[in-house]
PyMOL commands that place a pseudoatom at each C-alpha (Angstrom):
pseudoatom trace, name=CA, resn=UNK, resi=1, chain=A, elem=C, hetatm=0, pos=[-2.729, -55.232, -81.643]
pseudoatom trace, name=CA, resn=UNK, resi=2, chain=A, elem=C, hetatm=0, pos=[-5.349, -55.555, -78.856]
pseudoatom trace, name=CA, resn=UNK, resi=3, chain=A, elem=C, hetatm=0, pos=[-5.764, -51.527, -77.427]
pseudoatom trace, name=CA, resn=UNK, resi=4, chain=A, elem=C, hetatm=0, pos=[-4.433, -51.196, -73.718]
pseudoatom trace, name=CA, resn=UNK, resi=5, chain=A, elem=C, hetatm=0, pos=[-8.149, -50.019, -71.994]
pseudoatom trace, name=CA, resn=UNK, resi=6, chain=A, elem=C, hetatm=0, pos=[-7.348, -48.233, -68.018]
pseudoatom trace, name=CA, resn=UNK, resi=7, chain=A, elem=C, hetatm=0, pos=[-10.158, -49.190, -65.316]
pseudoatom trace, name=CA, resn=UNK, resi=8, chain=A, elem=C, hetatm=0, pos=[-11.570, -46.103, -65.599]
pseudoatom trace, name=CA, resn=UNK, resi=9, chain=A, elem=C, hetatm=0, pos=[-11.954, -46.270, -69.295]
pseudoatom trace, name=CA, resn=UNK, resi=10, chain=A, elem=C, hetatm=0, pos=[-14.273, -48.792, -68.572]
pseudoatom trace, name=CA, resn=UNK, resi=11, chain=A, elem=C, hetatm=0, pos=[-16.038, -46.840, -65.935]
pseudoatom trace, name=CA, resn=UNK, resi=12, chain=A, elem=C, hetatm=0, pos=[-14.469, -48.832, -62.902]
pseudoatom trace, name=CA, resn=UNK, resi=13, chain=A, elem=C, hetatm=0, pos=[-12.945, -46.037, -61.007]
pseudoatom trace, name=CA, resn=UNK, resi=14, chain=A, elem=C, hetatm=0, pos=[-9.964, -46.944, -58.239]
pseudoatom trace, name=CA, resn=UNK, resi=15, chain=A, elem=C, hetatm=0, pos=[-8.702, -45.057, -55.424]
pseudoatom trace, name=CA, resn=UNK, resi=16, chain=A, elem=C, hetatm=0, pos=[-4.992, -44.293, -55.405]
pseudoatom trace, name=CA, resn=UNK, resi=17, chain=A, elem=C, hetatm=0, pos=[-3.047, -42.435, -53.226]
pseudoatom trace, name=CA, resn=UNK, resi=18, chain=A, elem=C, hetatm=0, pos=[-0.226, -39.523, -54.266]
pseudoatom trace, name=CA, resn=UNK, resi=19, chain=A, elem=C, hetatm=0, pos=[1.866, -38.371, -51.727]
pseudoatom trace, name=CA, resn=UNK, resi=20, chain=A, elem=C, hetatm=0, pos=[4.138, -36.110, -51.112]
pseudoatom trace, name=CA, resn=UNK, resi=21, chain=A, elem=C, hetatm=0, pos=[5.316, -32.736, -48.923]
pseudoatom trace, name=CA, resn=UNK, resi=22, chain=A, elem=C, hetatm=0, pos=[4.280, -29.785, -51.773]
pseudoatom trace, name=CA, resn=UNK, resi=23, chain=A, elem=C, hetatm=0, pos=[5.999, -27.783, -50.204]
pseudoatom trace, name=CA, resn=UNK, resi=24, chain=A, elem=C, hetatm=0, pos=[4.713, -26.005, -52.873]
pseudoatom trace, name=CA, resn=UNK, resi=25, chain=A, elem=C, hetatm=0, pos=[2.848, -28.135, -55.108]
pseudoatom trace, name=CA, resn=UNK, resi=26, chain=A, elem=C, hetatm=0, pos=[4.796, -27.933, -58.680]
pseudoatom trace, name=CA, resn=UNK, resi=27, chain=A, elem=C, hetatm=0, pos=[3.570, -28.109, -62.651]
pseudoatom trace, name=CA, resn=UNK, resi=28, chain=A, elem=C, hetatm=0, pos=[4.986, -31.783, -62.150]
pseudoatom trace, name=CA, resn=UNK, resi=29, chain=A, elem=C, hetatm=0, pos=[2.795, -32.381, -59.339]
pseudoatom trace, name=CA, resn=UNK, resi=30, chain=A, elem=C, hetatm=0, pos=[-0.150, -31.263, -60.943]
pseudoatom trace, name=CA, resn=UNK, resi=31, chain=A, elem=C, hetatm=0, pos=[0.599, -33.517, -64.213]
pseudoatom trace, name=CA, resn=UNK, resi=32, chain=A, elem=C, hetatm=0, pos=[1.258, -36.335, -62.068]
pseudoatom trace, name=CA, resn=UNK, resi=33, chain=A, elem=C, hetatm=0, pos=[-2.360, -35.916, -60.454]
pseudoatom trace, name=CA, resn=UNK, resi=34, chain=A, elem=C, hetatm=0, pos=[-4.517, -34.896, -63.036]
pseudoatom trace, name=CA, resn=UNK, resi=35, chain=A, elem=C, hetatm=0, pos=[-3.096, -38.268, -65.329]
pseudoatom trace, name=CA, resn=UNK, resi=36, chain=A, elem=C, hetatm=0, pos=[-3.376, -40.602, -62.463]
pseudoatom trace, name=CA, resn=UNK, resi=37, chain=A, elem=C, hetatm=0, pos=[-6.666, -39.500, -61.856]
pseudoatom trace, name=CA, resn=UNK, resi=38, chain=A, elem=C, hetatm=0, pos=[-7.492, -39.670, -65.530]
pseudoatom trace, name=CA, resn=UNK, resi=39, chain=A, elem=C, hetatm=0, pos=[-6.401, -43.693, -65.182]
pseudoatom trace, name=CA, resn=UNK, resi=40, chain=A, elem=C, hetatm=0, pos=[-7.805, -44.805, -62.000]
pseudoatom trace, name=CA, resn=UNK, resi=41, chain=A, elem=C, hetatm=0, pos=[-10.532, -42.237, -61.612]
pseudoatom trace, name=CA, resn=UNK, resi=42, chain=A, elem=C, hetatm=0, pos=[-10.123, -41.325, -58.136]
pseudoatom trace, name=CA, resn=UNK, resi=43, chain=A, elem=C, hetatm=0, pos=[-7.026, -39.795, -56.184]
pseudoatom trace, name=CA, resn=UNK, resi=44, chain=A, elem=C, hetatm=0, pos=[-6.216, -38.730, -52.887]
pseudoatom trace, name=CA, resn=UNK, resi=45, chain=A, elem=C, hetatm=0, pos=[-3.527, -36.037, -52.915]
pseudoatom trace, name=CA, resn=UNK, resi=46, chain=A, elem=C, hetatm=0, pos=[-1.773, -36.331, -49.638]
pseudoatom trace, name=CA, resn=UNK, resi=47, chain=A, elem=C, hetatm=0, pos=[0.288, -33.911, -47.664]
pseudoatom trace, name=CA, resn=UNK, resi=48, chain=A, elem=C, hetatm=0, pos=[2.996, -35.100, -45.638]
pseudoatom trace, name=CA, resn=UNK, resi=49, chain=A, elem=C, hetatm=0, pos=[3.446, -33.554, -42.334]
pseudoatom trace, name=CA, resn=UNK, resi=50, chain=A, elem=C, hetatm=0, pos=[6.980, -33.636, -41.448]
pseudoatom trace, name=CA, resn=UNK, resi=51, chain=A, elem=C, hetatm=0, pos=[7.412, -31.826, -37.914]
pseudoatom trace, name=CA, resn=UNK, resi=52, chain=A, elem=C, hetatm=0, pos=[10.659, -32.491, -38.245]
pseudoatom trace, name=CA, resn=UNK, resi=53, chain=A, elem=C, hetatm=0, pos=[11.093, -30.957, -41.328]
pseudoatom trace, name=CA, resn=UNK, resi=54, chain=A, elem=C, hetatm=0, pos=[10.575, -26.864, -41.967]
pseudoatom trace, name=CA, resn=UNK, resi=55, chain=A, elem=C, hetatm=0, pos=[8.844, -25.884, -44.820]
pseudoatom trace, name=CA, resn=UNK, resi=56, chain=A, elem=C, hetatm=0, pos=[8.325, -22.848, -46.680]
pseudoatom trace, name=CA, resn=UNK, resi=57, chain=A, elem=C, hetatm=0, pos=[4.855, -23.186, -46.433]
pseudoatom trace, name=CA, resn=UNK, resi=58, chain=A, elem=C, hetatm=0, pos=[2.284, -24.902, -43.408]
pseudoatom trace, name=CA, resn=UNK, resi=59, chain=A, elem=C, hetatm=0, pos=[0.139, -28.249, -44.053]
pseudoatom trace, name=CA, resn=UNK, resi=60, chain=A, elem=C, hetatm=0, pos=[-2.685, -26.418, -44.291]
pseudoatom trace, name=CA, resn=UNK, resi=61, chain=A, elem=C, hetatm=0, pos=[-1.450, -23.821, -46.293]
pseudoatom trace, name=CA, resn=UNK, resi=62, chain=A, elem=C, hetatm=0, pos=[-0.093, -25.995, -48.755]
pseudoatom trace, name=CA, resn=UNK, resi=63, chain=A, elem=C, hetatm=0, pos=[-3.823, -28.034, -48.657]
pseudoatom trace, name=CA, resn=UNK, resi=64, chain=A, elem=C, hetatm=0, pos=[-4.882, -24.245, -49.311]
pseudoatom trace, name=CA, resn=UNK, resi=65, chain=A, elem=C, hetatm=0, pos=[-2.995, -23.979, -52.761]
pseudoatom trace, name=CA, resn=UNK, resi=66, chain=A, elem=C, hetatm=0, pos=[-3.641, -27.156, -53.907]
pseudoatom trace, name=CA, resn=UNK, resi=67, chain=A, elem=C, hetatm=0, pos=[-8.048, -26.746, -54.013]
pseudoatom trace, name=CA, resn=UNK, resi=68, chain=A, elem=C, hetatm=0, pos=[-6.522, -22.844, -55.047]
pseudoatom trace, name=CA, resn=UNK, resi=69, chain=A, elem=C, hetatm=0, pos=[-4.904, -25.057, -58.222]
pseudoatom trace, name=CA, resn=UNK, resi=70, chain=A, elem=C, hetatm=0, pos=[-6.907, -28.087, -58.690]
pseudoatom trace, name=CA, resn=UNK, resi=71, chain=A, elem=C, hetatm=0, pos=[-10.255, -26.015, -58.644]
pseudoatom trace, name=CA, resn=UNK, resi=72, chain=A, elem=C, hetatm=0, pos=[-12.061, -28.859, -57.051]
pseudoatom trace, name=CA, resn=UNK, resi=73, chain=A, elem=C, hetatm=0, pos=[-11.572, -31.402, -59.870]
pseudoatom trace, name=CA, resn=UNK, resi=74, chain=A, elem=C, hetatm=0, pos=[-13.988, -33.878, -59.882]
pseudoatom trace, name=CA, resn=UNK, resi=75, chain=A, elem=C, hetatm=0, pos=[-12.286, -37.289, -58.231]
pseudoatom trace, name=CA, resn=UNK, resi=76, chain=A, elem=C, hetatm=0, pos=[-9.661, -35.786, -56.474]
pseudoatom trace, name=CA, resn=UNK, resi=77, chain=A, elem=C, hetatm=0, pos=[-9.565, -35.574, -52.433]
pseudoatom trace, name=CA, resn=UNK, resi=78, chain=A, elem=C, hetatm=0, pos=[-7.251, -33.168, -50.782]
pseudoatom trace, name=CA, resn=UNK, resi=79, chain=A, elem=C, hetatm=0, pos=[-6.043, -34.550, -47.097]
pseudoatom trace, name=CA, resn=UNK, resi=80, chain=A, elem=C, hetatm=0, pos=[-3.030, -34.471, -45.220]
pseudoatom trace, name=CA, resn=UNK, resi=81, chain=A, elem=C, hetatm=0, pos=[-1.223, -37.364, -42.876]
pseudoatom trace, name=CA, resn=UNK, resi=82, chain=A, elem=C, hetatm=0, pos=[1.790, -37.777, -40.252]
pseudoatom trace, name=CA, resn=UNK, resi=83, chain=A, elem=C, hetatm=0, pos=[3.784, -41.393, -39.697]
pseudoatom trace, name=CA, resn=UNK, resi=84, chain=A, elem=C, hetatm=0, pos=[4.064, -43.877, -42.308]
pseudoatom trace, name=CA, resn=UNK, resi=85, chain=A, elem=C, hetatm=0, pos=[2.297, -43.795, -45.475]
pseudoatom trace, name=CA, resn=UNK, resi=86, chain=A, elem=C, hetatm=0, pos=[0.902, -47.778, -45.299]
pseudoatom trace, name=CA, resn=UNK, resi=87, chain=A, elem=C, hetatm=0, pos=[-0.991, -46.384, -41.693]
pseudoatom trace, name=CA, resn=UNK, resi=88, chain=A, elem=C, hetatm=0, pos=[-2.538, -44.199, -43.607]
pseudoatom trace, name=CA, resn=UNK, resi=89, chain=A, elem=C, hetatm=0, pos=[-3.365, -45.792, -46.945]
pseudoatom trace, name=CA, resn=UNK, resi=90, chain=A, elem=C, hetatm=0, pos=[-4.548, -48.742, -44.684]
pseudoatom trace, name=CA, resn=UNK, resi=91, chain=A, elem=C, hetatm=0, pos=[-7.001, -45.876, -43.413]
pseudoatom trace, name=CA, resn=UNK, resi=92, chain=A, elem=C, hetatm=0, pos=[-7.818, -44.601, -46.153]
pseudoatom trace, name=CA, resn=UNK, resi=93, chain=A, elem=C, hetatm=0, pos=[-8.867, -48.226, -47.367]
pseudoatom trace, name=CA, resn=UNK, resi=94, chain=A, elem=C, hetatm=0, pos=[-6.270, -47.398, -50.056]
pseudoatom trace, name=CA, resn=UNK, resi=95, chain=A, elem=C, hetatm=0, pos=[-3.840, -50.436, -51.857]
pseudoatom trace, name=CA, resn=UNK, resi=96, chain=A, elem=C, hetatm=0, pos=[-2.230, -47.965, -54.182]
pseudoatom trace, name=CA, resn=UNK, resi=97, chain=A, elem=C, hetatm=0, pos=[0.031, -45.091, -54.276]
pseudoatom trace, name=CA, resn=UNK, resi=98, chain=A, elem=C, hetatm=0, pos=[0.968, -43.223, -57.362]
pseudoatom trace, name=CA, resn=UNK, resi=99, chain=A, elem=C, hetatm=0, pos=[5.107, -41.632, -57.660]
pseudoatom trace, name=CA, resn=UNK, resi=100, chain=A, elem=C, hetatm=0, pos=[6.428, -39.380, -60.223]
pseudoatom trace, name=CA, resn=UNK, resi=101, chain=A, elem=C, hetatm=0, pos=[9.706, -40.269, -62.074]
pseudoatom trace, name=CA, resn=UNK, resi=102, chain=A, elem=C, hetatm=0, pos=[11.780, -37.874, -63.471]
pseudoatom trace, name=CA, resn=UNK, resi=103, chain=A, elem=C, hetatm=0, pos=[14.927, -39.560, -64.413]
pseudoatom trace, name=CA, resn=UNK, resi=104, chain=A, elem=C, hetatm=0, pos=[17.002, -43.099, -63.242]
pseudoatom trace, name=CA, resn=UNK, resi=105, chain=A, elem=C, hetatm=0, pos=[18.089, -41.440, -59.767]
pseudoatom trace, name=CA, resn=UNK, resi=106, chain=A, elem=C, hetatm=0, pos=[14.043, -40.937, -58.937]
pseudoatom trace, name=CA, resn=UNK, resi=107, chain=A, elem=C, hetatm=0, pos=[13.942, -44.804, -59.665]
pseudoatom trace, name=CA, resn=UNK, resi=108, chain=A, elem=C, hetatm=0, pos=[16.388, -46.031, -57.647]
pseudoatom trace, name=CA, resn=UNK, resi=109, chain=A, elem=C, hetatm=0, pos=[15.482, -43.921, -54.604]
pseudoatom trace, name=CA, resn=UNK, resi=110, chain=A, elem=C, hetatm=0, pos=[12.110, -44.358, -54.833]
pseudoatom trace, name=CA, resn=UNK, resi=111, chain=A, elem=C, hetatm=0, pos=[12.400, -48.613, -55.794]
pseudoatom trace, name=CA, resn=UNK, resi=112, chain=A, elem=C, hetatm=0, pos=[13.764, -49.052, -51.966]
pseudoatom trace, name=CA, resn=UNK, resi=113, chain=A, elem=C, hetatm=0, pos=[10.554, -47.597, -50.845]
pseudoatom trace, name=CA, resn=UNK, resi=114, chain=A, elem=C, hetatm=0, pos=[7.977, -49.212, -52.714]
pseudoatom trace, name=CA, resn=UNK, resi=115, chain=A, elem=C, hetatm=0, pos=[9.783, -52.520, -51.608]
pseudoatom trace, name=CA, resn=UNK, resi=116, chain=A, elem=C, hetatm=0, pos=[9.661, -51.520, -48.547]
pseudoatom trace, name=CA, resn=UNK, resi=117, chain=A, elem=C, hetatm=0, pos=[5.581, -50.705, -48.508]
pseudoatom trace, name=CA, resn=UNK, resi=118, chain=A, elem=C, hetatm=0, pos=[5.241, -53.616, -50.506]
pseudoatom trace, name=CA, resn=UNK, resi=119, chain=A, elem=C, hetatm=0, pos=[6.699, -55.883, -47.735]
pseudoatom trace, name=CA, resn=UNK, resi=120, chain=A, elem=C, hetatm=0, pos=[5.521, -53.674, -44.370]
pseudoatom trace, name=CA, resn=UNK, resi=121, chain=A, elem=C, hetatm=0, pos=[2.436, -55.363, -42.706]
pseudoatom trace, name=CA, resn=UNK, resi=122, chain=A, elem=C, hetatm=0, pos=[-0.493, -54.388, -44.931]
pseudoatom trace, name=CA, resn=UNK, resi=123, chain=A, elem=C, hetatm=0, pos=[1.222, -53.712, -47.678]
pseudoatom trace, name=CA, resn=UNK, resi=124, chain=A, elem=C, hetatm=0, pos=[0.534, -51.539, -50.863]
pseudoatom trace, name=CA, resn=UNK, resi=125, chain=A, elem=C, hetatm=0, pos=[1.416, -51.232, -53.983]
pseudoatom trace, name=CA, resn=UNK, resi=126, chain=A, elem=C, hetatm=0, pos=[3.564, -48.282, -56.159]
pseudoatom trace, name=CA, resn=UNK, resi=127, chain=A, elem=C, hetatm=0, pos=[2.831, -47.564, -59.731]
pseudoatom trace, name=CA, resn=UNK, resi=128, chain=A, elem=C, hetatm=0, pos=[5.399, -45.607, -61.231]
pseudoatom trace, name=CA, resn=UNK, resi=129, chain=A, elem=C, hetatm=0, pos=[4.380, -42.457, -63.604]
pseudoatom trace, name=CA, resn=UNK, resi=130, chain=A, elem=C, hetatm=0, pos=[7.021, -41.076, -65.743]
pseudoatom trace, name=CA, resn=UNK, resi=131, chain=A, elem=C, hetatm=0, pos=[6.863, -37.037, -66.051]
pseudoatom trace, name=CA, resn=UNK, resi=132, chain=A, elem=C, hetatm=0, pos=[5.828, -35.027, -68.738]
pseudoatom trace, name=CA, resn=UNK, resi=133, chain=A, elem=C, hetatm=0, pos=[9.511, -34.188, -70.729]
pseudoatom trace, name=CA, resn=UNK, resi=134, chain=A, elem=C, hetatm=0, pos=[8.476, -30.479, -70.309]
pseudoatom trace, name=CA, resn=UNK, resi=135, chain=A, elem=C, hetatm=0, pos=[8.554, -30.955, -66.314]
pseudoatom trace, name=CA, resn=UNK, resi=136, chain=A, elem=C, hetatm=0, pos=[11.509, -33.058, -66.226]
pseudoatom trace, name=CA, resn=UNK, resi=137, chain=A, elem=C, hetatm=0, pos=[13.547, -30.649, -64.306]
pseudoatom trace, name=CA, resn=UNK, resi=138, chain=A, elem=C, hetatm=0, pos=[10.920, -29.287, -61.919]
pseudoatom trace, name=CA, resn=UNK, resi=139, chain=A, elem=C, hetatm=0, pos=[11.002, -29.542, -58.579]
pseudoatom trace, name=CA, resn=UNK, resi=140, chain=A, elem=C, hetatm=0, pos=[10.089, -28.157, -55.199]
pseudoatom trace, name=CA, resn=UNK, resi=141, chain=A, elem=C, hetatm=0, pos=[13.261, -27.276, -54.026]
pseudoatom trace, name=CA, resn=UNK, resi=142, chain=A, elem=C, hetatm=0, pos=[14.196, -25.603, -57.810]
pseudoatom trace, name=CA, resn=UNK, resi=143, chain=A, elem=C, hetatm=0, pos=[11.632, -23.235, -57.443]
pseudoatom trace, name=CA, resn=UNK, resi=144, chain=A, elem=C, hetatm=0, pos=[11.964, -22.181, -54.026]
pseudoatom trace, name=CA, resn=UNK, resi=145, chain=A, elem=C, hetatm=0, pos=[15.854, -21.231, -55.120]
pseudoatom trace, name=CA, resn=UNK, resi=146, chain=A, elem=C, hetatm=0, pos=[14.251, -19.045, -57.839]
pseudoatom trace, name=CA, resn=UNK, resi=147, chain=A, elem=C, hetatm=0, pos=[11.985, -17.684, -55.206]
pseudoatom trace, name=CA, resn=UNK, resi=148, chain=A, elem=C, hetatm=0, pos=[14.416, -16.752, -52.638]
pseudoatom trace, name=CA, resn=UNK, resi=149, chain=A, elem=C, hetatm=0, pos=[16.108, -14.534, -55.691]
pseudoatom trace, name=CA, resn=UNK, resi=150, chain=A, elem=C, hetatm=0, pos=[12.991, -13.104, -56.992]
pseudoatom trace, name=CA, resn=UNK, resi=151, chain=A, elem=C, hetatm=0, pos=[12.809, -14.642, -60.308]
pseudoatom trace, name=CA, resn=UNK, resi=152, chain=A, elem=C, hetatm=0, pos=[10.244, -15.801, -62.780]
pseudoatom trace, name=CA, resn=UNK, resi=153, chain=A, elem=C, hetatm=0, pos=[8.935, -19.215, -61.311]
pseudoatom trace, name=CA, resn=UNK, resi=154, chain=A, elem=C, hetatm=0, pos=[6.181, -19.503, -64.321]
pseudoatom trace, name=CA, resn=UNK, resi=155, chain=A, elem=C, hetatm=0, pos=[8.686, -22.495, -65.748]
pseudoatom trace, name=CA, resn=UNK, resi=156, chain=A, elem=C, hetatm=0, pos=[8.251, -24.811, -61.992]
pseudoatom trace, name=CA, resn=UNK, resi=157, chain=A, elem=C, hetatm=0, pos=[4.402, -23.721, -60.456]
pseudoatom trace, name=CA, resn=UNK, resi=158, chain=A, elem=C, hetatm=0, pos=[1.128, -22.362, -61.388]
pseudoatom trace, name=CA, resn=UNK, resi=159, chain=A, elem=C, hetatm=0, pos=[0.767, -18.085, -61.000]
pseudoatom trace, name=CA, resn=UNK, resi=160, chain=A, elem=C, hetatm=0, pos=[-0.795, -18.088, -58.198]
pseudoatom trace, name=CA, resn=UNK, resi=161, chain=A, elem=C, hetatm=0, pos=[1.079, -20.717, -56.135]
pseudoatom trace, name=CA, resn=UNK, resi=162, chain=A, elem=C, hetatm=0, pos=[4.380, -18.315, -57.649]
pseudoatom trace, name=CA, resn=UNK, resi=163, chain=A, elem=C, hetatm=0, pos=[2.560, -15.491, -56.126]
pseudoatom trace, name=CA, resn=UNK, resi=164, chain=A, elem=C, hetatm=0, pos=[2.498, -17.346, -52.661]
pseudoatom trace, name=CA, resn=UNK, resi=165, chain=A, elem=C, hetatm=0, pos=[6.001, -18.219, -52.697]
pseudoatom trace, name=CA, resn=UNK, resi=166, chain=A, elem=C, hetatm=0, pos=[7.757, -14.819, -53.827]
pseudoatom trace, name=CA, resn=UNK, resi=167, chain=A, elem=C, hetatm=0, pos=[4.913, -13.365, -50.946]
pseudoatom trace, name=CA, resn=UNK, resi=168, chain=A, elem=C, hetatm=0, pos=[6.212, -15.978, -48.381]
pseudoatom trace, name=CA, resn=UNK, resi=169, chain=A, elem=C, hetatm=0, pos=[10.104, -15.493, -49.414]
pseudoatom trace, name=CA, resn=UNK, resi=170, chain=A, elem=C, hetatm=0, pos=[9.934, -11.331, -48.963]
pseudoatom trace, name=CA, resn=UNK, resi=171, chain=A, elem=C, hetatm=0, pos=[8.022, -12.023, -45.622]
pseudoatom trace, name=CA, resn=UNK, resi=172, chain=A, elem=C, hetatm=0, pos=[10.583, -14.635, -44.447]
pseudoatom trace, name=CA, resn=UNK, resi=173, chain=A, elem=C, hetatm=0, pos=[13.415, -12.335, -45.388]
pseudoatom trace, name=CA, resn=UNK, resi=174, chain=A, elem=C, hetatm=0, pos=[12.322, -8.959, -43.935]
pseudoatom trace, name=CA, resn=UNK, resi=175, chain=A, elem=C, hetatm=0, pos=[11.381, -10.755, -40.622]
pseudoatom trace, name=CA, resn=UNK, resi=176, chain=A, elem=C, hetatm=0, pos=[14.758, -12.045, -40.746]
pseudoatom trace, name=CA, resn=UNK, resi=177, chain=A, elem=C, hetatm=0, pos=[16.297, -8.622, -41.619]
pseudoatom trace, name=CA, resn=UNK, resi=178, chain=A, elem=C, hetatm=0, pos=[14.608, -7.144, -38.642]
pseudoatom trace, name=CA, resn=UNK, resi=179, chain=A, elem=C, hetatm=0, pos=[15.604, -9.830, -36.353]
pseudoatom trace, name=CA, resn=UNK, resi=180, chain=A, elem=C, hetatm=0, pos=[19.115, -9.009, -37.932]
pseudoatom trace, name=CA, resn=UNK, resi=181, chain=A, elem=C, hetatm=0, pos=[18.865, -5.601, -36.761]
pseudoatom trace, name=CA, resn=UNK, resi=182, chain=A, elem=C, hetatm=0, pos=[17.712, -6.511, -33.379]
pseudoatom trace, name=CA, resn=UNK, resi=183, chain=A, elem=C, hetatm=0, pos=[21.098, -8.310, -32.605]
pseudoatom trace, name=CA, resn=UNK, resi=184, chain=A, elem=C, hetatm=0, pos=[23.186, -5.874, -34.111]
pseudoatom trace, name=CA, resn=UNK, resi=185, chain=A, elem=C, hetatm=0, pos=[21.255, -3.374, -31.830]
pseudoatom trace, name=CA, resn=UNK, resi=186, chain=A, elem=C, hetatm=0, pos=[21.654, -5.483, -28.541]
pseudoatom trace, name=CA, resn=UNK, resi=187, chain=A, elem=C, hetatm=0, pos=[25.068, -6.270, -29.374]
pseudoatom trace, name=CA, resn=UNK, resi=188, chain=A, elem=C, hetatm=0, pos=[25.788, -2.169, -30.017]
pseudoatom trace, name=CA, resn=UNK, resi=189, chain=A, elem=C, hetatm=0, pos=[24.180, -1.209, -26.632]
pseudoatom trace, name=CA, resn=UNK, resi=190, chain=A, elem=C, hetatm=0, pos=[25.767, -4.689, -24.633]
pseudoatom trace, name=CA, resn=UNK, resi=191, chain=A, elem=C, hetatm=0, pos=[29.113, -3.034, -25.762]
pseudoatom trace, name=CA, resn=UNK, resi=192, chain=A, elem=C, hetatm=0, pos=[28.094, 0.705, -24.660]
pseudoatom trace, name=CA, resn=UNK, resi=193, chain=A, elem=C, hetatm=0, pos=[27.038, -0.718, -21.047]
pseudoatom trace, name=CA, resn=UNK, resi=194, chain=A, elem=C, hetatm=0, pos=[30.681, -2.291, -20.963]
pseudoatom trace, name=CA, resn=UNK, resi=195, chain=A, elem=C, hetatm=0, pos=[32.244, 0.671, -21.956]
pseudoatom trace, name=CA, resn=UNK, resi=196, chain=A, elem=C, hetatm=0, pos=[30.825, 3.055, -19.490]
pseudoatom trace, name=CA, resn=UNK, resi=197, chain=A, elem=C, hetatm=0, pos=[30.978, 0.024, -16.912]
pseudoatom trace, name=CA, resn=UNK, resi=198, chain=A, elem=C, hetatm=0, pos=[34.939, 0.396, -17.510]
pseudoatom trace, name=CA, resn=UNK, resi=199, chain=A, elem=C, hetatm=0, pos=[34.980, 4.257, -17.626]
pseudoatom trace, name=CA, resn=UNK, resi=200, chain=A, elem=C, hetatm=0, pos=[33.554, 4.371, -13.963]
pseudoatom trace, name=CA, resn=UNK, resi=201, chain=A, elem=C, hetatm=0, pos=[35.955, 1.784, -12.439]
for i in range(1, 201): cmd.bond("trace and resi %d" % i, "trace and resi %d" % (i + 1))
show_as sticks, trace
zoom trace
């Protein structure tokens, strides 16, 4: 049986393109990168800038964690975008973009897409990775939930990205408790002023 040899095996290296919010970036992320750049020798991880979107975390905080994680790994290129992905693959003189899979729903989500890159203007290409079986039920959102309670998120994200989040939740929620407090405080005195308004008619 002839061996199946990757470009880069043969020391022809080939930019892709990964994409995504990582909003935080996630042990399944990080798979996803470090084997796609094992294949094609170069990757560009890509932050999505979604103003419409909030995230736990800011672009460039997010960009932050990711060099924090990725230790400057040789052949890997840290950016962020806005608008549609082909724009900026197209920039990025880019044909390629790497997904993650994690089950049949991924797939059929993520199959409109690619046909729809595939057929927009200049279009590029989608190769599917499957995930690791030990990160098939990580995600994002999963570990913010643990997050917000304060649990152990060792099982979805690196330590230190972890560290960020439970950092980012406590901050989030005290600002949020004091802005709680506020109200209750305008409301309190809103009702005094009505009360003594009344007692002096």
């Amino acid at each position: 049986m002839e061996t199946l040899r990757f470009p880069y095996a043969d020391g022809m290296k080939m930019k892709v393109i990964y994409a995504g919010s990582f909003d935080p970036v996630t042990n399944g992320h990080l798979d996803i990168i470090k084997r796609a750049r094992d294949i094609f020798g170069e990757v560009i991880v890509a932050v999505l800038d979604n103003t419409s979107k909030k995230g736990l975390f800011t672009v460039e905080e997010r960009k932050d964690l990711l060099h924090e994680v990725l230790d400057d790994m040789e052949g890997i290129e840290i950016d962020s975008f806005d608008g549609l992905l082909v724009e900026y693959a197209k920039k990025k003189n880019c044909k390629v973009v790497v997904r993650g899979l994690r089950s049949a729903s991924d797939y059929f989500s993520e199959y409109t897409l690619a046909m729809a890159n595939k057929n927009y203007k200049d279009s590029i290409e989608t190769v599917f990775l499957l995930s690791s079986n030990e990160n098939l039920f990580v995600s994002s959102s999963l570990a913010k939930e643990v997050a917000n309670f304060d649990g152990d998120t060792d099982l979805f994200v690196p330590p230190i990205v972890g560290e960020a989040m439970l950092l980012k939740t406590r901050t989030i929620s005290s600002m949020e408790h004091t802005t709680k407090q506020t109200r209750l405080s305008l409301q309190q005195e809103l009702i005094q002023k009505k009360l003594l308004t009344k007692m002096n008619l």
